[in-house]
C-alpha positions in Angstrom: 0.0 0.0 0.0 1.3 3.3 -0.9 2.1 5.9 1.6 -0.2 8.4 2.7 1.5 12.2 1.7 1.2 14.4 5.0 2.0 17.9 4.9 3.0 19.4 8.4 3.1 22.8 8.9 5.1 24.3 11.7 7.1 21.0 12.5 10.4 22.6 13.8 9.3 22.0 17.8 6.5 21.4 20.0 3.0 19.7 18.7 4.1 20.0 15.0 7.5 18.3 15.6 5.7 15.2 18.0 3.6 14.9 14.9 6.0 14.1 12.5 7.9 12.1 14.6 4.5 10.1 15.7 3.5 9.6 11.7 7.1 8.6 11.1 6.8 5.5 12.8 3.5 4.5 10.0 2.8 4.4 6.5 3.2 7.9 6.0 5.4 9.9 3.6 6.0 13.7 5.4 6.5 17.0 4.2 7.8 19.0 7.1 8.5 22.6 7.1 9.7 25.3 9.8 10.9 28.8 9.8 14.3 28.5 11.8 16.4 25.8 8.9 18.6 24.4 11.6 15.0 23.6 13.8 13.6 21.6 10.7 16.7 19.9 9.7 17.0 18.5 13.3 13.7 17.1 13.5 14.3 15.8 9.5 17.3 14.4 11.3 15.0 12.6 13.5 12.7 11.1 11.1 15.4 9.9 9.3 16.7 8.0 12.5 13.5 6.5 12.6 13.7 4.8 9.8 11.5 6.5 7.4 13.5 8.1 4.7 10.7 9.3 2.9 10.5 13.0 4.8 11.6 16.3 3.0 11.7 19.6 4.4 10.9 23.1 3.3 11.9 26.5 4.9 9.6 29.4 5.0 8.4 32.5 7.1 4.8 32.2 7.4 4.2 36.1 8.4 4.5 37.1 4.6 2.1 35.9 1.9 5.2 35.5 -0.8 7.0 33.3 1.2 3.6 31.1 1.8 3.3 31.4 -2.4 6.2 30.3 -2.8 6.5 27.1 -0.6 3.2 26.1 -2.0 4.8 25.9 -5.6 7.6 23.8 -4.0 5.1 21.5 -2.8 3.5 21.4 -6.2 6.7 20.8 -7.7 7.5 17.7 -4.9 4.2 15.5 -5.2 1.7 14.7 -7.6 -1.0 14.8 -4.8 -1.3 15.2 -1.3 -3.5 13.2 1.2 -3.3 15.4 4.0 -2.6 19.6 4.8 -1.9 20.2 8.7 -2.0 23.7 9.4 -0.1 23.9 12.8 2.1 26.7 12.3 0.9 29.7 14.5 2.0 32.5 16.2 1.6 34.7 19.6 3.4 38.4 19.7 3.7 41.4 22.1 2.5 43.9 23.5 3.1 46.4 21.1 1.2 45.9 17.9 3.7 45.0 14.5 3.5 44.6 11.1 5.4 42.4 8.6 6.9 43.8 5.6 3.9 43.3 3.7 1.9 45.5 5.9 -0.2 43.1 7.9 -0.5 42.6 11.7 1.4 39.7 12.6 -0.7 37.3 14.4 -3.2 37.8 11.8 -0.8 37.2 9.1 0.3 33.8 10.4 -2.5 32.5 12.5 -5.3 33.9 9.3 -3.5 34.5 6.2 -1.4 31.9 5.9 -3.3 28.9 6.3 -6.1 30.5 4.0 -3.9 31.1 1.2 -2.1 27.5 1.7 -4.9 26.1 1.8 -6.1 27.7 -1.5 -3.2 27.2 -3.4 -2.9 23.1 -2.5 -6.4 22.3 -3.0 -6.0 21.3 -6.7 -3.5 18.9 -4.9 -5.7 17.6 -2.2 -8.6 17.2 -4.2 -6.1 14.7 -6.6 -6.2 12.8 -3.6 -8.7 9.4 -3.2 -9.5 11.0 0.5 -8.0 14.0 1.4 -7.9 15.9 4.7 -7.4 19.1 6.0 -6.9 19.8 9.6 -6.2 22.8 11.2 -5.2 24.3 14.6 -7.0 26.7 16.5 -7.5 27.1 20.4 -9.8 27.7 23.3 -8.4 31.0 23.0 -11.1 31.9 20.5 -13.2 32.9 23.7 -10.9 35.3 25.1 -12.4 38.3 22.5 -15.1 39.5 21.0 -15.2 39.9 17.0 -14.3 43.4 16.0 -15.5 43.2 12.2 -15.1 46.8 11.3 -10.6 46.4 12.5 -10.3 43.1 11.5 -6.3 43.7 11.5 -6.6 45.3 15.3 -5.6 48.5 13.8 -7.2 50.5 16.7 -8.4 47.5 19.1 -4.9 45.7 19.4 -3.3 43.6 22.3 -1.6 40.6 22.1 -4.5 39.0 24.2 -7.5 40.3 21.3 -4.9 39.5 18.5 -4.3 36.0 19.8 -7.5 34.6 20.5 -9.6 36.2 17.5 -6.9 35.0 15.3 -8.1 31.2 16.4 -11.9 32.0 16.5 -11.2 33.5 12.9 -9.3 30.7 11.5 -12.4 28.4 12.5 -14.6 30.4 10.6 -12.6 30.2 6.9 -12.5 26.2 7.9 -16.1 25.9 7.9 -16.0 28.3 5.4 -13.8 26.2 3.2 -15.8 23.1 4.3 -18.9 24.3 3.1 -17.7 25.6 -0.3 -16.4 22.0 -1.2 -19.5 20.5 -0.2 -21.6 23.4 -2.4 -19.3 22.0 -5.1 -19.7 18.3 -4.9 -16.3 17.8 -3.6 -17.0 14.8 -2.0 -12.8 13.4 -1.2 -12.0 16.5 0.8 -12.7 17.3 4.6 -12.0 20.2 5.8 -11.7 20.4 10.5 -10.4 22.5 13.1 -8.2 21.3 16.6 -7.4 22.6 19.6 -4.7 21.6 21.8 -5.9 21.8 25.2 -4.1 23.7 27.7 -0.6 23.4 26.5 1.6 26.3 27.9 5.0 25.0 27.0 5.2 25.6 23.6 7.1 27.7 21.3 3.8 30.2 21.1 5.3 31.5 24.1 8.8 32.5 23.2 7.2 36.3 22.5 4.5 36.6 24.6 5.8 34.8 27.2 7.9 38.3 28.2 4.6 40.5 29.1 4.0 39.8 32.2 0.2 39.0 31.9 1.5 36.3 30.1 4.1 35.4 32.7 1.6 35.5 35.3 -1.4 33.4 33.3 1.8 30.5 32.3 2.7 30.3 35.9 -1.5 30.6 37.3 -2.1 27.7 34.9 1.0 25.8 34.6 -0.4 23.0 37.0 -2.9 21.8 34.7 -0.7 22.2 31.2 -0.8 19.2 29.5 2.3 17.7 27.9 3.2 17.8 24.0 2.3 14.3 23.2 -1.5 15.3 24.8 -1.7 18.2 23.0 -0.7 16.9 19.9 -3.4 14.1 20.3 -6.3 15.5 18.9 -4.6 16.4 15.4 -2.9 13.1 15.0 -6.2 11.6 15.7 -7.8 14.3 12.5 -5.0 12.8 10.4 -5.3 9.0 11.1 -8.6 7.9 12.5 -11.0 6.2 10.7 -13.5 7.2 12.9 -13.6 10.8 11.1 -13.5 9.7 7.9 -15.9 12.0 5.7 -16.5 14.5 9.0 -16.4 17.8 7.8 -17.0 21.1 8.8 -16.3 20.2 12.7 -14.5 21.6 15.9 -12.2 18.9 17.7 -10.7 19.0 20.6 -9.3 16.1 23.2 -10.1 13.6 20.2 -13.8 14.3 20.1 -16.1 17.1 18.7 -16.8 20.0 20.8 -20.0 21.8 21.1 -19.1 25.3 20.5 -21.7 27.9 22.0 -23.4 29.8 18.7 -22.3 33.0 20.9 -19.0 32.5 19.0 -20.2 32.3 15.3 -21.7 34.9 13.2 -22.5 34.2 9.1 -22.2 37.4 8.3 -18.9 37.6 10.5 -17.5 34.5 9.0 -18.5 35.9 5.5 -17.0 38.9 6.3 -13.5 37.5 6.8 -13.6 35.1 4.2 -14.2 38.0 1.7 -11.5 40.4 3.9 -9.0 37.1 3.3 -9.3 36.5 -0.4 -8.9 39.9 -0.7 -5.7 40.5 1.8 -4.4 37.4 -0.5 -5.5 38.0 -4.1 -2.2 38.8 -6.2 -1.4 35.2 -4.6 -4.3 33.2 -6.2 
């Protein structure tokens, strides 16, 4: 049996990284890619030492579009198809509000943009697939702010608290977003579900944020009841590999089951509202 083509975004440390090591061990061939090279060569190191030789691994800064259009085409050029697209790579900043080069808030920009336009761009690829699944991670976090539709990049509204958390209740909306265009379009191979990863504090979110000391104070509040990396990295493995999901689309997982999310937290015309705001933020890309 051929092996399953898993792309893992954000695999350099933490939930991404246990992960790939974890599908390593099965029938599955890995793209990995991380922003720091000597991060994702060390865990491409790893897999190797496992035994599975079919890994490869692809640099890129998620915080600008380009860099996210141009990894996608390396992918293209790598596979023919690809069964599965993890979207794992995310990001927490400061206190101050800051911009990439591209002129986009940076949470927003990694956590938003860049698994939208991924997502967009591999399609064609995933839909090659016999049964193809996206999986993407978000967090409790998404309760921690209230939509603010009319400063969607938190031009006026900003603190690394807002940025954080609507970034994750955003991201859920352009999955079932996503998820219910395929299925308006008979797509029938392709799921399309958001994670979360429990309370897991030690993680590389934190090497920013982890400074303010809100932060600080919250880490060490909470810190009794973080759960470890192979935990937290539970639920996605579970969106990648169980049977028990196959054909679920459109759904919010968390602790390897679906979570009822209170309808306080969705809006249509919200989630229409940053679907359009993302295809246009990401246009020249598509």
């Amino acid at each position: 049996m051929s092996k399953k083509i898993v792309l893992i975004t954000g695999a350099s440390n933490e939930i991404g990284k246990e992960t790939a090591l974890e599908l390593a061990k099965g029938n599955y061939q890995l793209i990995i890619h991380g922003r720091n090279p000597e991060r994702t060569k060390a865990v491409y190191d790893e897999i190797i030492a496992l035994g599975n030789h079919d890994v490869s691994m692809i640099t890129a800064d998620f915080s600008l579009l380009s860099e996210v259009a141009k990894f996608a085409d390396k992918v293209k050029a790598q596979v023919g198809h690809l069964d599965v697209l993890y979207n794992n790579a995310g990001g927490q900043f400061g206190e101050e509000r800051e911009l990439t080069s591209e002129g986009h808030e940076k949470t927003f920009a990694i956590n938003m943009l860049a698994p939208f336009l991924l997502t967009k761009l591999l399609l064609p690829l995933l839909e090659k697939s016999a049964s193809a699944r996206i999986v993407t991670q978000s967090s409790e976090s998404y309760q921690s702010a209230d939509p603010i539709l009319d400063d969607i990049e938190l031009e006026n509204h900003y603190s690394f608290g807002a940025a954080y958390g609507l970034s994750k209740l955003y991201v859920w909306w352009i999955m079932r977003e996503f998820a219910e265009h395929l299925k308006e379009n008979n797509v029938q191979n392709v799921t399309v579900n958001t994670v979360e990863p429990g309370t897991a504090l030690s993680t590389g979110l934190q090497r920013i944020s982890g400074e303010i000391p809100e932060m600080q104070k919250l880490m060490d509040e909470y810190q009794q009841y973080s759960w470890s990396i192979p935990d937290a990295a539970a639920t996605g493995l579970y969106m990648i590999t169980s049977s028990d999901v196959e054909g679920v689309s459109g759904k919010f997982y968390g602790d390897k089951k679906e979570k009822e999310i209170d309808s306080k937290w969705y809006s249509e015309n919200g989630q229409e509202q940053i679907w359009n705001y993302c295809n246009q933020a990401t246009e020249k890309y598509l």
